[in-house]
C-alpha positions in Angstrom: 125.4 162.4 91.0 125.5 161.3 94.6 122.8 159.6 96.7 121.3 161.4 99.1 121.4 159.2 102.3 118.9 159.8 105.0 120.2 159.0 108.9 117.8 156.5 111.3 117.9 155.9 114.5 116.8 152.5 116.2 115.9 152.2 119.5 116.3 147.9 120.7 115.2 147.1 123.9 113.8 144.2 125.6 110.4 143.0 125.2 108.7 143.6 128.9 109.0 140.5 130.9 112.4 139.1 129.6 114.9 138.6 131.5 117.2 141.7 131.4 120.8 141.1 133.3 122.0 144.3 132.4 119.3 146.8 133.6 119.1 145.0 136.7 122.7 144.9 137.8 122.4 148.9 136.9 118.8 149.2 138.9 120.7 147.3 142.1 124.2 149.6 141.6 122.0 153.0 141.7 121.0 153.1 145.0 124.7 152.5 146.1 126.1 155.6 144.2 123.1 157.4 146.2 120.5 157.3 143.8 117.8 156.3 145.0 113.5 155.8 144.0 114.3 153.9 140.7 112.0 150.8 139.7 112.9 148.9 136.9 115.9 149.6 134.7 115.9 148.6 130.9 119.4 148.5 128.9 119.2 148.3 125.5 120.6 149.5 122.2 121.3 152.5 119.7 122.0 151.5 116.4 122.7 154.9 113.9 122.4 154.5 110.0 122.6 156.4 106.8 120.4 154.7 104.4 119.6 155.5 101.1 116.0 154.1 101.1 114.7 154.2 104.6 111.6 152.2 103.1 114.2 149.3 104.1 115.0 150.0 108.3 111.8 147.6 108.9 113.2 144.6 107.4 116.5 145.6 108.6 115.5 145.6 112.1 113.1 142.6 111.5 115.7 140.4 110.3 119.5 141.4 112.1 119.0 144.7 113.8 116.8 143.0 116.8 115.7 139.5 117.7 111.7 140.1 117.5 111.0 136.5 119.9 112.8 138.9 122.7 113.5 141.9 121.9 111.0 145.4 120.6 112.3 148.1 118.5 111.4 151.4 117.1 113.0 153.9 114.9 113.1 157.1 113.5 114.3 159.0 110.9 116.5 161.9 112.1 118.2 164.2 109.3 
């Protein structure tokens, strides 16, 4: 009898107020490709999982998916 495994979806991002090289070289490089009227760009990360026991995804994130002293994440269950 197989598992059923359930897929998550985790959403990392940077806490607001730390430093985030990446969204800001993308917020100054808009405005050159004519796009302009966009304030403060974010980058972060999309982490996909099938898990057999999504009771576990808090913990996961908690302790390797993100770095909770900078980072804030939120996920989801999808399918």
């Amino acid at each position: 009898m197989s598992e059923t495994l359930r897929r998550v979806r985790v959403l990392v991002r940077p806490k607001e107020g730390i430093l985030d090289p990446q969204g800001e070289a993308v917020r100054r490089a808009l405005p050159a490709l004519g796009f302009g009227g966009v304030g403060s760009v974010h980058v972060g990360r999309l982490i996909e999982l099938e898990v057999e026991d999504e009771s576990q995804v808090e913990d996961m994130c908690r302790r390797l998916l993100a770095n909770p002293t900078i980072e804030e994440y939120e996920w989801e269950v999808i399918g």
